[in-house]
C-alpha positions as CSV (number, residue, x, y, z in Angstrom):
1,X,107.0,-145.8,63.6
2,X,107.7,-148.4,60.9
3,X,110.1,-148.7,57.6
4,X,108.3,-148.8,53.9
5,X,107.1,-152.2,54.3
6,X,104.6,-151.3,56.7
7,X,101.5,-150.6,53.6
8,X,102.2,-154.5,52.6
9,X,102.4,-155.5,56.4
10,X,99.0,-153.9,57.0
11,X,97.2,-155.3,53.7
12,X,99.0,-158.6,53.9
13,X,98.2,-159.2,58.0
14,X,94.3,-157.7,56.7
15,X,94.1,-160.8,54.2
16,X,95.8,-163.4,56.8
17,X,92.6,-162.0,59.0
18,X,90.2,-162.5,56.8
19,X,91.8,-166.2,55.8
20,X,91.6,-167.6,59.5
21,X,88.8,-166.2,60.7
22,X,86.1,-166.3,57.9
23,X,86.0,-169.9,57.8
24,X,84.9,-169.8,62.0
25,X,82.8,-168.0,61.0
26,X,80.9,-170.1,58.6
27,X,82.1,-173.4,58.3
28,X,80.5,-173.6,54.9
29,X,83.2,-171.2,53.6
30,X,86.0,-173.8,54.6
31,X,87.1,-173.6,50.4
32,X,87.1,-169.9,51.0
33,X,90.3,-168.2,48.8
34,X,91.4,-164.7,50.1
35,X,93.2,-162.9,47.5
36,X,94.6,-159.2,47.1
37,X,94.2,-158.4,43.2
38,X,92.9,-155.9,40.9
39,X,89.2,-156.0,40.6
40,X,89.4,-156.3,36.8
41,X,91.6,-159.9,37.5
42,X,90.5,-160.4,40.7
43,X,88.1,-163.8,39.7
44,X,90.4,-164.8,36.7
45,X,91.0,-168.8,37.4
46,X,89.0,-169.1,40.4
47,X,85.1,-170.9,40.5
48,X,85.2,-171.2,44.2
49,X,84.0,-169.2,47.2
50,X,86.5,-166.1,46.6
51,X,87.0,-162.9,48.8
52,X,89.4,-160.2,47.2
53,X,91.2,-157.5,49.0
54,X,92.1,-154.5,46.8
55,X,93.9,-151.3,48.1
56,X,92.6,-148.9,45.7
57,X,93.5,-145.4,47.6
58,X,96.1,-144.2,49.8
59,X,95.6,-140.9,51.5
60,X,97.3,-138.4,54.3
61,X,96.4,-138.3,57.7
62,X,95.6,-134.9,58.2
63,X,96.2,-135.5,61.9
64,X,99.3,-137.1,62.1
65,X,101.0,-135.4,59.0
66,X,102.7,-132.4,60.4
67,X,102.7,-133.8,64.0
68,X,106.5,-134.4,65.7
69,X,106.6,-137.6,67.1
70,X,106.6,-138.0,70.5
71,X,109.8,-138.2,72.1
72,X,111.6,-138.3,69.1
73,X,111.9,-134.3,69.0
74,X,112.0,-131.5,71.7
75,X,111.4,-127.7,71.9
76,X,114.1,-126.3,69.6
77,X,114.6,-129.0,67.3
78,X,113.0,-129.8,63.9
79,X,112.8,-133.4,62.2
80,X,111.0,-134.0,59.6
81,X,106.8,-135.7,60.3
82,X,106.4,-139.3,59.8
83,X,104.8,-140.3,56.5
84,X,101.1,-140.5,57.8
85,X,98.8,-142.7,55.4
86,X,95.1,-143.7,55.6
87,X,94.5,-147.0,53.1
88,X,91.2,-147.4,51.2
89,X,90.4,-151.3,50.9
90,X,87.6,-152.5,48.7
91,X,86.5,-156.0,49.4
92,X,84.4,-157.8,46.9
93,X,82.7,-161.2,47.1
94,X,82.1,-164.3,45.1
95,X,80.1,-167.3,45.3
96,X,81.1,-170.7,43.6
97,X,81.1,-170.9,39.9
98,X,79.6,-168.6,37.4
99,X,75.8,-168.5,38.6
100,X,75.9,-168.3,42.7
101,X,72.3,-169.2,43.2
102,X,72.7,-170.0,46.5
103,X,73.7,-166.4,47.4
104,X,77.2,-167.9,48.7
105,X,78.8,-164.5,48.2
106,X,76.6,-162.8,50.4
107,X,77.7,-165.4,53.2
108,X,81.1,-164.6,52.1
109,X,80.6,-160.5,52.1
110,X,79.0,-160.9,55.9
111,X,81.9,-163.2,57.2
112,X,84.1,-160.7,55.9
113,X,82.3,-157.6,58.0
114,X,81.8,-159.7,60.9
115,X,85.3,-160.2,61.3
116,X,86.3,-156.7,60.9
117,X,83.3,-155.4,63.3
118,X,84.6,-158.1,66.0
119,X,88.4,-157.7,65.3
120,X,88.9,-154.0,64.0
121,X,92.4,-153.6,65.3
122,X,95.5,-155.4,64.0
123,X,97.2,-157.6,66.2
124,X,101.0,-156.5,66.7
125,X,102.0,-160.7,66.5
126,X,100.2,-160.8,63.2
127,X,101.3,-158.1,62.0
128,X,105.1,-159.2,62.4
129,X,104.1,-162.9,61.2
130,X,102.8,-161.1,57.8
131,X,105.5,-159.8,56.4
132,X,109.5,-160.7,56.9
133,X,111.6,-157.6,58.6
134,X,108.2,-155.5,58.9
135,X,108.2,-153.5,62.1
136,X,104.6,-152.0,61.5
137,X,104.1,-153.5,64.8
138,X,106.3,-151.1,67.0
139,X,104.7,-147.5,65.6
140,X,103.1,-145.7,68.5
141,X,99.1,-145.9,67.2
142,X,97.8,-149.6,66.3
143,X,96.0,-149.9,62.9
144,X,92.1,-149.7,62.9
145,X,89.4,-150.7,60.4
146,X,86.5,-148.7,60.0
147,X,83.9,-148.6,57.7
148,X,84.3,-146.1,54.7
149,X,80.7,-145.2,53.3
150,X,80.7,-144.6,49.6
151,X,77.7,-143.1,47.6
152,X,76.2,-144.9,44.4
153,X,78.0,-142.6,42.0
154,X,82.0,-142.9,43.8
155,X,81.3,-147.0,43.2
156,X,80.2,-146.4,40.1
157,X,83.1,-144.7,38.9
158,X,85.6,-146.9,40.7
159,X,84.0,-150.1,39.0
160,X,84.0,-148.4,35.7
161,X,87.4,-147.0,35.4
162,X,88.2,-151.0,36.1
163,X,86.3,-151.8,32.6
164,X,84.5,-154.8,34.9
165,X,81.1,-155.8,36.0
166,X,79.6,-154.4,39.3
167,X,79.8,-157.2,42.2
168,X,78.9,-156.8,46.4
169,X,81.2,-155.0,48.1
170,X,82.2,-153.1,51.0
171,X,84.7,-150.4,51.7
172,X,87.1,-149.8,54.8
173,X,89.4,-147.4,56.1
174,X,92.5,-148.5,57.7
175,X,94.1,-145.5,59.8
176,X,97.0,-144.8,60.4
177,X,100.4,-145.7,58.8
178,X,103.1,-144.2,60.3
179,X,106.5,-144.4,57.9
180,X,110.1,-143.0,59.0
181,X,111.0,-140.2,58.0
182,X,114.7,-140.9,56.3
183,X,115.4,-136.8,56.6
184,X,118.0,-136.3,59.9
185,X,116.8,-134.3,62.9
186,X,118.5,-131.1,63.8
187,X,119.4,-131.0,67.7
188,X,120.5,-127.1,68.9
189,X,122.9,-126.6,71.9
190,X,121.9,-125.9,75.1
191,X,121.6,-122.7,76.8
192,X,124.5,-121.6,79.0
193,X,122.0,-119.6,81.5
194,X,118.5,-119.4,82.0
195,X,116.6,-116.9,83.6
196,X,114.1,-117.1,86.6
197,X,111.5,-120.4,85.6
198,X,107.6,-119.2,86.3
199,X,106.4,-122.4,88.1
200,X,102.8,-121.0,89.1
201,X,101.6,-121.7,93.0
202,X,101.0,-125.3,94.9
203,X,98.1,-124.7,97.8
204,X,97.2,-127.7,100.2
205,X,94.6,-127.5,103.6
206,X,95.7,-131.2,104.3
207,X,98.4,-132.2,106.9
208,X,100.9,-133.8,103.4
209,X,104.0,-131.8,103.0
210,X,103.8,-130.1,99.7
211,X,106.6,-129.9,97.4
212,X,106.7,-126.4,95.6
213,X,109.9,-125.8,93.4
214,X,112.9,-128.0,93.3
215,X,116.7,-126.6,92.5
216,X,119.6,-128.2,90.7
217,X,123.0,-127.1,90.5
218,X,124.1,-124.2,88.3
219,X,120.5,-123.8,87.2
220,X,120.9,-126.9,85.4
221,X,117.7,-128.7,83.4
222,X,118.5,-132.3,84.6
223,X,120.8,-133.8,87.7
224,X,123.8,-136.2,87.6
225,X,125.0,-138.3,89.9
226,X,126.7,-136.5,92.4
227,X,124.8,-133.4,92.7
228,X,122.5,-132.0,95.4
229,X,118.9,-131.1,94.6
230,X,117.2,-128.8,96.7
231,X,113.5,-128.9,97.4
232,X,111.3,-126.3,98.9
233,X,107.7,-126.5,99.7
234,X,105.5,-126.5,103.1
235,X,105.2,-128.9,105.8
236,X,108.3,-130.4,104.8
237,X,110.6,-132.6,107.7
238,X,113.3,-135.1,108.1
239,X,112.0,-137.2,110.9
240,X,110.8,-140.5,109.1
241,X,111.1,-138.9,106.2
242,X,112.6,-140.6,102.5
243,X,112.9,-138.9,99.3
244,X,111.3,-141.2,96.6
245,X,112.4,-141.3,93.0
246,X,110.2,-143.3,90.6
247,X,111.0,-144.2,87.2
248,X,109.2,-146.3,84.6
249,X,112.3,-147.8,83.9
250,X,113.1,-149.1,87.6
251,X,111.4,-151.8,88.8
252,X,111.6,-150.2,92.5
253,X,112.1,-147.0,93.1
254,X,115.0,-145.3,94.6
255,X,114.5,-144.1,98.4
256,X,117.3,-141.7,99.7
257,X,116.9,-139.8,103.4
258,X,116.7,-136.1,102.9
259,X,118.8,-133.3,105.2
260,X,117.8,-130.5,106.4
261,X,117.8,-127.3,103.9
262,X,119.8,-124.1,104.6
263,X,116.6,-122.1,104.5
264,X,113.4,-122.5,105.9
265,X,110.8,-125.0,104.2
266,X,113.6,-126.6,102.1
267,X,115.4,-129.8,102.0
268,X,118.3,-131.0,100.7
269,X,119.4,-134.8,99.2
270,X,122.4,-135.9,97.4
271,X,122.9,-138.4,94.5
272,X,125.8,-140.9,95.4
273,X,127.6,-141.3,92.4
274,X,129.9,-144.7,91.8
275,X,132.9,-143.9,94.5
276,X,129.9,-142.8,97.2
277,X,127.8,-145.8,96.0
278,X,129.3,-148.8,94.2
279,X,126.2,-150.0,93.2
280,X,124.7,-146.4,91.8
281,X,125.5,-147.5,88.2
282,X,123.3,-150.4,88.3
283,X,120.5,-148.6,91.0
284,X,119.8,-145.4,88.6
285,X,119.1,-145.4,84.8
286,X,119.4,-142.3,83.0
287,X,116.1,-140.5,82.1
288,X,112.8,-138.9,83.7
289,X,111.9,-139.4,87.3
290,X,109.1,-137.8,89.7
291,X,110.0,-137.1,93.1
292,X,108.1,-137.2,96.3
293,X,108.4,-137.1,99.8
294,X,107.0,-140.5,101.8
295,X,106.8,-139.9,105.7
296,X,106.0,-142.7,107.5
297,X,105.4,-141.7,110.9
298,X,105.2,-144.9,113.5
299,X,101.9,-146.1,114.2
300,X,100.1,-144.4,111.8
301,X,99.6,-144.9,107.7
302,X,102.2,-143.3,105.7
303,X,101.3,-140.1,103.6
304,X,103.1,-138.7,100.1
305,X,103.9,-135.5,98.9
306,X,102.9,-134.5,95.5
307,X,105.6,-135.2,93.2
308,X,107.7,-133.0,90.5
309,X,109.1,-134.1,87.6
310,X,113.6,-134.6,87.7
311,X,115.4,-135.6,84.5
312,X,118.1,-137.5,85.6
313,X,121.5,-136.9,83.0
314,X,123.6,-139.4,81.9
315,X,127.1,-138.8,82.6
316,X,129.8,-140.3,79.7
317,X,132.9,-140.4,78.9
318,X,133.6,-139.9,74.7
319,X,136.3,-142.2,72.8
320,X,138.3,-141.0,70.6
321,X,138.6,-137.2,70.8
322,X,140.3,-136.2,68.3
323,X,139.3,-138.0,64.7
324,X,139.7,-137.1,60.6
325,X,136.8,-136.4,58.4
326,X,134.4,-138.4,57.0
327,X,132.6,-141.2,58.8
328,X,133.6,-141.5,62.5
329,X,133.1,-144.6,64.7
330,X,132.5,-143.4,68.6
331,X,132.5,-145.3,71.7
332,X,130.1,-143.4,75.0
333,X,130.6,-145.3,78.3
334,X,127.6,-144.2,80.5
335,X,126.9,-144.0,84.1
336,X,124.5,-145.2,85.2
337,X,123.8,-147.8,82.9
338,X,121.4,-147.8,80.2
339,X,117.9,-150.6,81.1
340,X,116.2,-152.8,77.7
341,X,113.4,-150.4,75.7
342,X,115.6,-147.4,76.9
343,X,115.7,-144.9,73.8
344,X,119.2,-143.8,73.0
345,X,120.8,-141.1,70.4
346,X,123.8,-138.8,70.0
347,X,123.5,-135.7,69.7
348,X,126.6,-134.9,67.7
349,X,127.2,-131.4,67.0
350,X,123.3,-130.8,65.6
351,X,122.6,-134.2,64.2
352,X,120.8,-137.0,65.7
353,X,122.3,-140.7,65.3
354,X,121.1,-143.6,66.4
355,X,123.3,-146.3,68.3
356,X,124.7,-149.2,66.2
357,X,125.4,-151.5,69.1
358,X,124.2,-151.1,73.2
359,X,126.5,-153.3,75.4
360,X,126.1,-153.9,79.2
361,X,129.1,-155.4,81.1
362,X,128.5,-158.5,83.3
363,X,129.8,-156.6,85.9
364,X,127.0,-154.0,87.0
365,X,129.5,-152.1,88.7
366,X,130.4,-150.7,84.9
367,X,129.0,-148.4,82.7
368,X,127.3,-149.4,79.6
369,X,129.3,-148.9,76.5
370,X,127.3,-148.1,73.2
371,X,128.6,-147.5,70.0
372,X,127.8,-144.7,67.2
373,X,128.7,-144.2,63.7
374,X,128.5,-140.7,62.2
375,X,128.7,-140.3,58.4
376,X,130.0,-137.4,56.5
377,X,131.6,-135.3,59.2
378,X,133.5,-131.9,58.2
379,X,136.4,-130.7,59.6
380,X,135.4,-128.9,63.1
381,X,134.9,-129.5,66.7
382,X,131.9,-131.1,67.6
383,X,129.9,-131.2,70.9
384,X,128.6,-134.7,72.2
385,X,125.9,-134.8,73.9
386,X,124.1,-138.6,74.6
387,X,119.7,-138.5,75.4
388,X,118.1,-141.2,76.9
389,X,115.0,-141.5,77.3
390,X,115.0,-138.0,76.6
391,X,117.7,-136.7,79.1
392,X,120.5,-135.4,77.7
393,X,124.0,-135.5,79.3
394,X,125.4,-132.2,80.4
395,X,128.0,-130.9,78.3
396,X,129.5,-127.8,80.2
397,X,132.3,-127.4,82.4
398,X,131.3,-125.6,85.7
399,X,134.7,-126.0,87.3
400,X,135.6,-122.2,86.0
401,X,134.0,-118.6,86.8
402,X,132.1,-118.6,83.7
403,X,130.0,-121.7,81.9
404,X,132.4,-123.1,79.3
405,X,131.4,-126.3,76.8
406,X,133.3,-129.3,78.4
407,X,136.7,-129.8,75.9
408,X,136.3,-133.9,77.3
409,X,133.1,-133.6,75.6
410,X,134.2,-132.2,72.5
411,X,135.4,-134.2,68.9
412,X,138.1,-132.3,67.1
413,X,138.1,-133.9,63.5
414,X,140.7,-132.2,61.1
């Protein structure tokens, strides 16, 4: 998404469009002046070849309005939509002088369509040349031009309530503008213990193992480092066998040997944390992974499994504990460490804050460090949870008979 300078990003990057790539066009139209007025002062001061941009509507997407964001929200929560805008550009044509006999701003009218029939999506490096700390460029849907037909009588009316005379133009449509909402997002707690998950059936008449269902510990929604997973499915073995995790965020994936399960048609892998693997903080990153099972069988080609989706947690440690009201500064050291692009919040209590600073030792044996700061905190005790990626770290002690929230994961502020 983008910050409220993304309707002058978009019409400024249209104009600096239009300015380069006119005069390619038609080299005749080398004098060419693209300008961004009203229509009724649009031509005041200029005699030569002119083009003028005018943004003369600005409506909802009815699409995008009361759409979450992807990955910004989950089941559970509620943030406020993204301010979705469409924006309704007029652009009008001149010629030179006062008489155009030469039909100049017809030349000038075409060049302008050409360019936006050829070139109808904005370029994210324009865009961020247009306009000083714009980040227009980042939202999740690229701007588009289309043209916006208009009847005889909507011209009409949009030339007359300018008190001007009537010259050639063309409207567009320039869809979508995507603005942060300012509003905080409301993050619930998660449940303590879920009953039986309705996964459906896998069927396969080939000789692949088939993964079916695959376990965490304590019924958990995502795995640490450290834990055993359990898989079960059909035609599943150890000999030549590696489980293969793939994440977009690796740039190879992670191959561990599975053991044998305790039942029939399961097996069983572990995730070394640091003191098993001294390099696990720097092999993993925290977020969403499939999983699949590669045999490779000598002599003949390998064959995969299907794969299932595994959200790998982060685990973190939380500095300082114990704070006093008002606006607390908080240090998370995670494991394993957090890769560039990587989307990061806290989750304190029920807000959602975004990280002030992301630091990763030299050392890769350490965890990442990253820094928060929450405003206008009440007196209360707070569960911290950290998402990347759209894990979230596990808050809850299982050390005990019954599920308890972890107290080393938990700000007291008095």
């Amino acid at each position: 998404m983008s910050n409220v300078l993304a309707i002058a990003a978009a019409t400024r990057t249209l104009r600096n469009l239009l300015m380069s790539q006119m005069p390619v066009l038609d080299s005749d139209l080398s004098d060419l002046e693209v300008t961004m007025q009203p229509l009724d002062v649009a031509r005041k001061g200029i005699s030569k070849a002119q083009l003028n941009v005018y943004l003369y509507q600005v409506v909802f997407n009815a699409a995008w309005r009361n759409l979450d964001m992807p990955g910004r929200t989950r089941p559970g929560e509620t943030a406020q939509p993204a301010l979705a805008l469409n924006l309704h550009y007029l652009i009008t044509a001149w010629g030179r002088g006062e008489s155009d006999t030469d039909a100049v701003n017809h030349r000038v009218l075409a060049a302008a369509m050409s360019t936006l029939h050829d070139r109808p999506v904005l370029d994210g490096n324009d865009i961020r040349n247009a306009l000083p700390d714009n980040d227009l460029a980042n939202q999740i849907e690229r701007i588009r031009f289309t043209p916006l037909p208009q009847s005889v009588d909507e011209i009409s009316k949009l030339w007359t309530a300018f008190q001007t005379n009537y010259r050639v133009s063309s409207a567009y449509e320039a869809t979508v503008v995507l603005i942060d909402s300012q509003a905080p997002s409301r993050a619930s707690l998660p449940v303590l213990k879920r009953g039986a998950q309705d996964q459906g059936v896998f069927s396969s008449v080939s000789a692949a193992p088939v993964l079916s269902a695959l376990t965490l510990a304590h019924q958990q929604t995502a795995a640490r480092l450290g834990d055993d997973i359990v898989l079960s499915g059909s035609q599943l073995t150890t000999a030549n066998a590696l489980l293969r995790f793939s994440s977009l965020r690796l740039d190879a994936p992670v191959d561990v040997a599975p053991v044998a399960g305790s039942a029939p048609g399961t097996l069983g892998v572990h995730l070394a944390d640091p003191s098993q693997d001294p390099d696990a903080p720097s092999r993993w990153a925290p977020g969403i992974y499939t999983v699949a099972l590669l045999l490779q069988p000598s002599g003949l080609p390998a064959i995969m499994s299907n794969e299932l989706p595994l959200a790998l947690a982060p685990t973190i440690s939380v500095n300082p504990l114990i704070a006093s009201a008002g606006t607390i500064s908080l240090t998370i050291d995670c494991l394993p460490r957090v890769r560039d692009g990587q989307r990061v919040f806290l989750l304190f209590g029920d807000q959602l804050v975004a990280p002030s600073s992301i630091t990763n030792p030299g050392d890769l044996h350490q965890p990442t460090s990253i820094s928060f700061s929450v405003a206008n905190v009440v007196k209360g005790t707070y569960t911290v949870r950290l998402r990347v990626d759209g894990a979230d770290s596990i808050p809850v002690d299982f050390s005990g008979s019954v599920p308890v929230f972890d107290n080393h994961q938990q700000v007291v502020v008095s």
